[in-house]
C-alpha positions in Angstrom: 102.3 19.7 115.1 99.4 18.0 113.3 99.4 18.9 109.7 96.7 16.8 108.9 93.9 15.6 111.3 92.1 13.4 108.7 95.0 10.9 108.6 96.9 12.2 111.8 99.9 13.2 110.0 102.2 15.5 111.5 104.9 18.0 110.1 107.5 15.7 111.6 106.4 12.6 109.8 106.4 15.1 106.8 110.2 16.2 107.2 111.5 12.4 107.8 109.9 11.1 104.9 112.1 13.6 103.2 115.0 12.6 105.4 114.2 9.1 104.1 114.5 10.0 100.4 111.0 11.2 99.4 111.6 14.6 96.8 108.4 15.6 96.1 104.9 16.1 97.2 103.3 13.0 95.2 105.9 10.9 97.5 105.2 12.3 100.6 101.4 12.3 100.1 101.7 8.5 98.9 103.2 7.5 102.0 101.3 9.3 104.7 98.1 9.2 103.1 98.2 13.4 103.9 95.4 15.3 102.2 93.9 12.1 100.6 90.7 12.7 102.6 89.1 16.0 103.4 92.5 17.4 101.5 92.2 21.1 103.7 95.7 20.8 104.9 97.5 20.2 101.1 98.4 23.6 100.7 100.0 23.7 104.2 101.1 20.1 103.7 102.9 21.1 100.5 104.3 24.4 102.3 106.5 21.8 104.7 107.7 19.2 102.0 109.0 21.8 99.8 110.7 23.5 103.0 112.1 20.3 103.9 113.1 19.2 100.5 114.9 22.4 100.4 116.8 22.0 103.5 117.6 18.8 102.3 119.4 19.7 99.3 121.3 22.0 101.0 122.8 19.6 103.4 124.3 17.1 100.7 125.2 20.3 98.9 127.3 21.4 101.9 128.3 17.8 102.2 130.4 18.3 98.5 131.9 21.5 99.4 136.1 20.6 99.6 138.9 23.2 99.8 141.3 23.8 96.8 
């Protein structure tokens, strides 16, 4: 889905910048150029990093779980 139509950046470019080590917003908005124009999609924009971010600490969280 389009996040933002300005720079035609979509939720999935959003969530693999965050698979490719982006952690917060200022990174993600760096390398998509999302919400640098018209910026009505930031707070939605923001809404999917931090979602993503989130799900990405959990999986390398899950990945240090070892039994005892």
């Amino acid at each position: 889905m389009y996040v933002c139509v300005c720079k035609g950046v979509t939720d999935h470019q959003i969530r693999q910048q965050v698979s490719d080590g982006a952690r917060s917003w200022q990174e993600v908005r760096e390398a998509t150029g999302c919400a640098t124009q018209c910026g009505k999609c930031a707070c939605f924009a923001k809404s999917v990093t931090r979602e993503a971010v989130h799900e990405a600490r959990l999986e390398a969280s899950a990945g240090l779980a070892y039994a005892v």
